[in-house]
C-alpha positions in Angstrom: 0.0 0.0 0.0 1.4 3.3 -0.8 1.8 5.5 2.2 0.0 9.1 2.7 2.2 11.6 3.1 2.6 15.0 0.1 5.7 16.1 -1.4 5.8 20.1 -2.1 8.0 21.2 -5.0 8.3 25.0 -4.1 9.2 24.2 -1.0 13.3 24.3 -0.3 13.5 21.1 1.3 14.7 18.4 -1.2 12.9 16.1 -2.5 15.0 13.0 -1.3 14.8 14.9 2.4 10.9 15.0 2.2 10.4 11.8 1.2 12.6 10.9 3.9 10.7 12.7 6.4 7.2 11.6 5.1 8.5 7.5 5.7 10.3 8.3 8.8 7.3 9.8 10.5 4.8 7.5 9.2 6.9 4.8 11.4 7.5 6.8 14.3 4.0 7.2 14.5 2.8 3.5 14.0 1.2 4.0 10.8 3.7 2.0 9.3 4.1 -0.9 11.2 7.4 -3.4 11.8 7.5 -6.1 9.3 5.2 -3.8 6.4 6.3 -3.6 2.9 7.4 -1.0 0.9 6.4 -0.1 -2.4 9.5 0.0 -4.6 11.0 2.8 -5.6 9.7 2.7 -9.1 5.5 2.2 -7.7 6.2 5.2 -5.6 7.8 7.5 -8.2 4.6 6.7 -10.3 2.6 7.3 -7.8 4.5 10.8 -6.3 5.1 11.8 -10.5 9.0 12.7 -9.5 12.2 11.3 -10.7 13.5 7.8 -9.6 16.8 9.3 -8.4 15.2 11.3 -5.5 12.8 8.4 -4.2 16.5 6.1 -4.8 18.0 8.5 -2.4 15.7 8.4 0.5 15.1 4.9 0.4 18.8 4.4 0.4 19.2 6.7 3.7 16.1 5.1 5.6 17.8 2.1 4.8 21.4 3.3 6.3 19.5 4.2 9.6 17.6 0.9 10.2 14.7 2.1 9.5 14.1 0.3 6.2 15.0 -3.5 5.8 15.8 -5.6 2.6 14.9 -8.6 1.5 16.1 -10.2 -1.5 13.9 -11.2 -4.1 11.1 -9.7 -2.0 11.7 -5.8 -1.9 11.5 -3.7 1.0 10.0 -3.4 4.2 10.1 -1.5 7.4 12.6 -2.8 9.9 11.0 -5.5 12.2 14.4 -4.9 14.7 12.9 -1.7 15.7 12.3 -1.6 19.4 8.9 -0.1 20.7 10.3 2.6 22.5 11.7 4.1 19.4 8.9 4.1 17.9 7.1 6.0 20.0 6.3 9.9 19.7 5.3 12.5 22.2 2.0 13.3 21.0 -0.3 16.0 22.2 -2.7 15.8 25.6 -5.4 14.6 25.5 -8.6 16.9 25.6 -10.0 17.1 29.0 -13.4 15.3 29.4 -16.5 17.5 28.5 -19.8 17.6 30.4 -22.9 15.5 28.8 -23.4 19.2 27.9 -20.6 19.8 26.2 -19.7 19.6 22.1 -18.4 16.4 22.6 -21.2 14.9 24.4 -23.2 12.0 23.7 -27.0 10.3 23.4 -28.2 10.0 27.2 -29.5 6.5 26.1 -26.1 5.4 24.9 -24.6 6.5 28.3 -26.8 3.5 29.7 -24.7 1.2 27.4 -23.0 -1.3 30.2 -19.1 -1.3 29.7 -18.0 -4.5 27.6 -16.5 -6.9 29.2 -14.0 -9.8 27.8 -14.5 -12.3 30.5 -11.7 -15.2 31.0 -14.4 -17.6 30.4 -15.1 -16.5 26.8 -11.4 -16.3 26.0 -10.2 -20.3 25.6 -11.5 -23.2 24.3 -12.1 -26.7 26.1 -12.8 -27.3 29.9 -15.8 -26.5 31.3 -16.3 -23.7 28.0 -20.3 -22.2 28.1 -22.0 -23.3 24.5 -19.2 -24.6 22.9 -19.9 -27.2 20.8 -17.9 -30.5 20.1 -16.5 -28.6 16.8 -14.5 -31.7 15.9 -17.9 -33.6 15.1 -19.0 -30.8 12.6 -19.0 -32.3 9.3 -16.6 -30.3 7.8 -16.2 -32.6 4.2 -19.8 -32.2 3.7 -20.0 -28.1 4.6 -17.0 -27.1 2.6 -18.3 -29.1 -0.6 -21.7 -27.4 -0.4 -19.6 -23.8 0.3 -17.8 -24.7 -3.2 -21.2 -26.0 -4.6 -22.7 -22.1 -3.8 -19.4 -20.1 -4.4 -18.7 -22.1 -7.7 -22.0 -21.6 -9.6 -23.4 -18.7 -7.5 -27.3 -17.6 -8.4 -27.8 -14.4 -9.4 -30.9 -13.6 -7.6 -29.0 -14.9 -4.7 -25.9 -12.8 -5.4 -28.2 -9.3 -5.6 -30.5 -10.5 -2.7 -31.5 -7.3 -0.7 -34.6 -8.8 0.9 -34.4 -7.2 4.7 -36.0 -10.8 5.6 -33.4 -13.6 4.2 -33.6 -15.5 1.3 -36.6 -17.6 0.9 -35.4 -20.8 0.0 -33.9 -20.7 3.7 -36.9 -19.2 5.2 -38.8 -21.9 4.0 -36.5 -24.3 5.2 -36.6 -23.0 8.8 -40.2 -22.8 8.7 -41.0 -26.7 8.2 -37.9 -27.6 10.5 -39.9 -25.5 13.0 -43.5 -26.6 12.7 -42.0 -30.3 12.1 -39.6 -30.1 15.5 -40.2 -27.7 17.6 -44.6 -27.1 17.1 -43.9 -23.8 15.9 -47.1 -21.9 13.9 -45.3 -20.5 11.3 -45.2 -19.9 7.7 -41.7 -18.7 6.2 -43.2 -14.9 5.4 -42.6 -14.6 9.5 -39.4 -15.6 9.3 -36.5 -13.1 9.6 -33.3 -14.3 9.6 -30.6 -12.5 11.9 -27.1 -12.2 12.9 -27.8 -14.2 16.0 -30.1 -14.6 19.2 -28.3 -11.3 20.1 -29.5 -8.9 17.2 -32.6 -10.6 17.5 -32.9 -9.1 20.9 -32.0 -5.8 19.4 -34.5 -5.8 17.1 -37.3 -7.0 19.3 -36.5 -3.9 21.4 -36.8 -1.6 18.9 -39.9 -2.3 17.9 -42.0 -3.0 20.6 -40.5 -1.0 23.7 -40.0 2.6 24.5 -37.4 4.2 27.1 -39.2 3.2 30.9 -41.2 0.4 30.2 -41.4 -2.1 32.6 -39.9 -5.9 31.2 -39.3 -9.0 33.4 -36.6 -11.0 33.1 -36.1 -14.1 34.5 -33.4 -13.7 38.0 -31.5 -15.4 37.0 -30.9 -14.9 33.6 -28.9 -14.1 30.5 -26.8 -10.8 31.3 -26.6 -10.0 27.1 -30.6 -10.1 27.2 -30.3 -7.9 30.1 -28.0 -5.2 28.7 -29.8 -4.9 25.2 -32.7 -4.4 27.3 -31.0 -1.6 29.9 -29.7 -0.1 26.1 -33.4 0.4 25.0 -34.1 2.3 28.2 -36.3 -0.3 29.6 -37.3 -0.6 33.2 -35.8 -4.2 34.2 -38.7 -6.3 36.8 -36.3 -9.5 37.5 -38.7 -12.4 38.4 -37.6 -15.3 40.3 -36.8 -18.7 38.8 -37.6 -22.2 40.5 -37.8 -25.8 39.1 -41.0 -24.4 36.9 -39.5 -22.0 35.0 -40.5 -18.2 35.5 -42.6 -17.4 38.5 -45.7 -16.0 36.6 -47.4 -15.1 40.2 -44.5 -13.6 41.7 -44.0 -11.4 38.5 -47.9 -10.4 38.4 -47.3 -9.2 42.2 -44.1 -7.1 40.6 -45.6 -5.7 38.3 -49.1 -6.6 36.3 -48.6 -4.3 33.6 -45.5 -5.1 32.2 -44.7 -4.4 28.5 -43.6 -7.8 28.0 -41.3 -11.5 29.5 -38.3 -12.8 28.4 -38.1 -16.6 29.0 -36.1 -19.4 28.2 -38.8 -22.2 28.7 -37.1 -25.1 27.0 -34.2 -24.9 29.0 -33.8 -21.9 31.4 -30.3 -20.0 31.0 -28.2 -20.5 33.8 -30.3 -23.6 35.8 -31.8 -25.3 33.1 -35.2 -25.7 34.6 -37.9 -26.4 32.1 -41.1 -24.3 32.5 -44.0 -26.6 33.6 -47.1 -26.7 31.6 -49.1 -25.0 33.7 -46.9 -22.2 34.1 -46.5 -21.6 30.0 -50.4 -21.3 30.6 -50.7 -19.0 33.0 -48.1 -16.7 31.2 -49.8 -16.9 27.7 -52.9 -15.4 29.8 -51.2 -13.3 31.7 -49.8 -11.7 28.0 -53.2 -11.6 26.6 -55.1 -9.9 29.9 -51.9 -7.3 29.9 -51.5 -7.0 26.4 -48.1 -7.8 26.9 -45.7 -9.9 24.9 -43.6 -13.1 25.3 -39.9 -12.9 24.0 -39.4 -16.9 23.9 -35.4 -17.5 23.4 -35.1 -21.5 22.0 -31.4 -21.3 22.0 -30.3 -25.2 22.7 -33.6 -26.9 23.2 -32.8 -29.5 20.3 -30.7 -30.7 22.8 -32.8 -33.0 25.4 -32.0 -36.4 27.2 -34.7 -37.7 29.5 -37.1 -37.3 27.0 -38.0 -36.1 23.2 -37.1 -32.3 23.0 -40.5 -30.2 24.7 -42.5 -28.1 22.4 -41.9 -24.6 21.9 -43.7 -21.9 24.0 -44.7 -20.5 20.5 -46.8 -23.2 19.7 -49.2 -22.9 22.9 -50.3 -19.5 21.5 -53.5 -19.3 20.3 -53.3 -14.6 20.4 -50.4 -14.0 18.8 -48.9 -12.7 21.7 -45.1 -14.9 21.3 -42.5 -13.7 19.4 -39.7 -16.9 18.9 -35.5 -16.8 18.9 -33.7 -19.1 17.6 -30.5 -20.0 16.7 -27.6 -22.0 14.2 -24.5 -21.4 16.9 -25.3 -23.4 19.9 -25.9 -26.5 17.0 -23.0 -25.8 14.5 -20.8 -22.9 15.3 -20.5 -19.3 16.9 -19.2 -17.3 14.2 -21.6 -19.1 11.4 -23.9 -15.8 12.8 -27.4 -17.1 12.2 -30.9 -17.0 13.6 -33.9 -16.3 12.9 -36.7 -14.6 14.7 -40.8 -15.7 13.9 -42.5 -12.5 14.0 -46.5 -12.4 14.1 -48.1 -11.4 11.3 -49.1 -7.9 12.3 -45.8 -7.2 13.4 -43.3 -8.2 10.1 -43.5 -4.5 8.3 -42.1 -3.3 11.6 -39.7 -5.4 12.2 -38.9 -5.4 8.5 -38.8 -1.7 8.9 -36.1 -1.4 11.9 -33.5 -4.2 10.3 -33.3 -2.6 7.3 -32.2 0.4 9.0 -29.6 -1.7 10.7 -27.7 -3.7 7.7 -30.6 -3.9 4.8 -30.3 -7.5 5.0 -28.3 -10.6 5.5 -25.4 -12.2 3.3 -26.5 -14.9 1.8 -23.9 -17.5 1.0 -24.3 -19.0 4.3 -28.4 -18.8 4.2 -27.4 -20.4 0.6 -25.6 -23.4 2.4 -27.3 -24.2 5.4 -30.8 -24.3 3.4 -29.0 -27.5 1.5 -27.6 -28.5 4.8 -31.2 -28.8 6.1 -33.0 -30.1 3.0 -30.6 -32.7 2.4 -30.4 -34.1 5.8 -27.5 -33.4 7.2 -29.2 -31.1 9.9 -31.0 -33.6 11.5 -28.2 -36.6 10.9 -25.6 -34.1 12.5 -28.7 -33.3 15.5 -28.8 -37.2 16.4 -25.0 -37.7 16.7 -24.7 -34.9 18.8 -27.6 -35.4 21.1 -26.0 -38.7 21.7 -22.8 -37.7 22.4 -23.2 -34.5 24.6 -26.0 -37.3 26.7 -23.1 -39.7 27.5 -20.9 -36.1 28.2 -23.5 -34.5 30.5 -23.6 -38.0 32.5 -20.1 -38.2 32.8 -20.3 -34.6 34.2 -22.8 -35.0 36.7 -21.6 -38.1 37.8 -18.3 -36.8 38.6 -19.4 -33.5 40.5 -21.3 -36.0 43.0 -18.5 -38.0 43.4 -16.2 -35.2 44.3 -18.4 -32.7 46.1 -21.2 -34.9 47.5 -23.5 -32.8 49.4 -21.7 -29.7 49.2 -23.3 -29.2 46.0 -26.4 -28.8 44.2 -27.0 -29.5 40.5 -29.0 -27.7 38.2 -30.6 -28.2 34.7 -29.1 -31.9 33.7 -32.1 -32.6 31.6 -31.3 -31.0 28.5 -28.6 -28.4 26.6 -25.1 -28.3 26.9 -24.2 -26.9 30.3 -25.5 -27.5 34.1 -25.1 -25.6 36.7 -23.7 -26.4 39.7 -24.7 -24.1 43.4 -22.9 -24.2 46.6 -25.4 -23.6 49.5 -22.2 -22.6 51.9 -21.1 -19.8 49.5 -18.3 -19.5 47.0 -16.6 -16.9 45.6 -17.4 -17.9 42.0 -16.1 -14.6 40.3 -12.7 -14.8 41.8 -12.1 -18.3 41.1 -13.3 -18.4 37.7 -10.4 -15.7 37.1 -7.5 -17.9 38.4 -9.2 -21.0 36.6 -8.7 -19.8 33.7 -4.9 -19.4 34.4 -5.2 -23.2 34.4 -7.2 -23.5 31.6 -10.7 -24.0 33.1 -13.0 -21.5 31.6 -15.6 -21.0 34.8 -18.6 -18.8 34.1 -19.6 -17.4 37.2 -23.1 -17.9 38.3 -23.5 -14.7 41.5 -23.2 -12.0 37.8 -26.5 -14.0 36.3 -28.4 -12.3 39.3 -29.8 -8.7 39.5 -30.3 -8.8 43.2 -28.9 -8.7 46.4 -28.5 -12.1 47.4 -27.0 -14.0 44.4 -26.9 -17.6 44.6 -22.9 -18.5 43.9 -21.8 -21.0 41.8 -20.7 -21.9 38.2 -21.9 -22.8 35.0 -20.3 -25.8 33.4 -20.3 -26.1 29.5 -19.3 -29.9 28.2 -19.5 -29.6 24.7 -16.0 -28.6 24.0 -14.8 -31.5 27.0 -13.8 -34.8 25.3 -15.3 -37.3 27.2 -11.7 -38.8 29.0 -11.1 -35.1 30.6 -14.1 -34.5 32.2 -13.3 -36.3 35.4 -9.8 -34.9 35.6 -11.2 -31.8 34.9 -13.4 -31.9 38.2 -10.9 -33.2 40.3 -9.0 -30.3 39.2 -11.6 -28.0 40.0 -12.2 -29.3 43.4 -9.2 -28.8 44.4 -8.7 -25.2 43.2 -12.2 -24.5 45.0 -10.3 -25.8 48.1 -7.4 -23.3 48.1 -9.9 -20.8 49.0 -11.9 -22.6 51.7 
């Protein structure tokens, strides 16, 4: 890349010197980087319209001074020998911090933004790891032929898609996987597809909420949710969780009037209860009486063991009054960056209306792919395997945390997904811990952050998709033992 810097030929400085200058300061400044190539003498002549000789010169001195390197054979580059320090300049204070006031200020609402936060547990792979999935089970051989099959012989009205909704071939194919598995009511006009559960969230708030409108949540419950839903403005009512899902009563006595619930009936993030039929009632006519909604978020429920995976939520409805998450990353992989969200019918111009302000629409190769992946099969093959193997993992698990902990421990959520959670009734300071786990590789998520109130139950949530199956007991033992130090 050629660098930005200006020659000026009136001026009395050389031309070799200011060329000199322009490279030298570029580096000193970091915008040329250790190890970056050079373009050779002849590009940049071109470029600059000067004389070889001057742009020879320069290069030759930068050169002399370290701070140009050569390479034989393939041309020029800045020095990677040059030490930080040296490459650092004095540059100017920074402007003092202005009021909200102030010309520099910004949106109130963004201000309520929580800080982000790179926890330990999402930075490594393997032990204990929340939703990572076994990735060396993904059929791989089968993915990358259908990648080459769509990049290959690409369709045009696929290539210039700029539907805000996705591309109907894969809408369709999410709409009978969804009626078929999970008793969804849906046809593949209320299907949107989505970067993720998380911009699905986004989304959702925009459209139905307004800054100070009262929301529960479930306590506890998934802190991403939460902050999309402190980002909107909303009033946060967090309702208490038992072995039945959300407490519908305790949430009424909260607050009756809410805007809307966000559940996770299937399997409840972080304890993995499963919401009881008669509570999924009492919500759906709690929504209707309120004229509230119900944000159901299906994120792993294909994923069951005691028993064939439960109907959605979504499929209870009979007033329109459920608007359903779901997701490809829990399943295949994180970065793949797919959902989909079924909207009710009254609702799609709206929600049409806000994502196309966000990115006008999806990109379709992988929509492209995954709609063979389902079609032909390999969706629900891949589904079967897995369920399988992450049964045999989740038994290991549990069986090992009562062998080493006994009583001392209580075990959530083994029914279905790919974590449990584990609480200790005596106390344990989960935060701390899970930040020198993952100095030995054991990537904790702390349970106490999943609560908005006072008392917190403490504990951690163990992921065993990422696990191979001959670890997990070592892997317990070894966090038993680092639990101890701190006894």
């Amino acid at each position: 890349m050629l660098p930005v810097f200006s020659i000026d030929r009136n001026a009395k400085v050389p031309l070799h010197r200011q060329i000199y200058d322009g490279f030298r300061s570029a580096i000193l400044r970091r915008d040329l980087r250790p190890g970056q190539q050079i373009p050779s003498s002849r590009e940049l002549a071109a470029e600059m319209h000067v004389s070889r000789f001057p742009v020879l010169n320069a290069y030759a001195q930068l050169l002399a001074e370290g701070y140009f390197e050569s390479r034989v054979g393939s041309g020029t580059f800045v020095s990677t020998s040059l030490p930080e320090q040296k490459m650092s300049v004095s540059l100017p204070p920074k402007e003092p911090t202005r009021e909200p006031s102030g010309p520099r200020s910004v949106s109130r609402r963004s201000l309520q933004y929580p800080d982000f936060e790179y926890h330990a547990a999402i930075r490594g792979w393997g032990a204990f790891g929340v939703h990572q999935p076994a990735i060396e089970e993904f059929p791989f051989t089968i993915w990358s032929s259908l990648v080459a099959r769509h990049t290959k012989n690409p369709q045009l009205n696929a290539i210039h898609h700029i539907d805000p909704m996705g591309t109907e071939r894969f809408r369709k194919a999410i709409a009978e996987y969804l009626r078929s598995a999970r008793g969804v009511k849906c046809e593949a006009d209320q299907v949107m597809i989505v970067s993720g559960s998380q911009q699905a969230l986004d989304i959702t708030a925009r459209v139905l909420f307004d800054p100070g409108d009262p929301v529960w949540i479930e306590e506890p419950g998934y802190r991403l949710e939460r902050n999309v839903l402190l980002a909107a403005g909303c009033k946060l009512i967090p309702v208490p969780v038992d072995r039945e899902g959300l407490d519908v009563n305790a949430g009424m006595a909260k607050n009756r009037k809410a805007r809307a619930a966000f559940v996770t009936p299937s399997h409840q993030y972080p304890l993995g209860s499963t919401m009881s039929a008669s509570r999924r009632l009492q919500l759906l006519n709690w929504a209707q009486q309120a004229g509230a909604w119900i944000i159901e978020d299906d994120y792993d429920s294909e994923y069951r063991y005691e028993s064939l995976p439960i109907a959605s939520l979504h499929g209870l409805d009979v007033n329109s009054r459920v608007i359903y998450i779901g997701t490809f990353s829990k399943v295949l992989f994180a970065s793949l960056r797919l959902g989909y969200i079924v909207i009710p019918e009254d609702l799609v111009q709206r929600f049409v209306a806000v994502r196309h302000l966000m990115d006008i629409f999806p990109p379709y190769l992988y929509q492209e792919v995954l709609t063979d992946v389902i079609t032909e099969g390999h969706f629900a093959r891949h589904l079967r395997k897995m369920r399988q193997l992450y049964g045999e993992k989740r038994t290991i698990l549990a069986d090992s945390v009562r062998e080493e902990f006994g009583g001392a421990v209580e075990i959530h959520g083994v029914e279905a997904g790919m974590h449990l959670a584990v609480t200790f009734p005596g106390g344990v300071a989960d935060v701390e811990i899970a930040q020198r786990a993952a100095k030995e590789r054991l990537w904790l998520w702390p349970l106490s952050p999943s609560y908005m109130g006072d008392h917190p139950k403490q504990g951690f949530v163990l992921g065993f998709g990422s696990t191979p199956r001959d670890h997990i007991r070592r892997t317990v033992r070894q966090l038993k033992a680092l639990i101890e130090t701190y006894k």
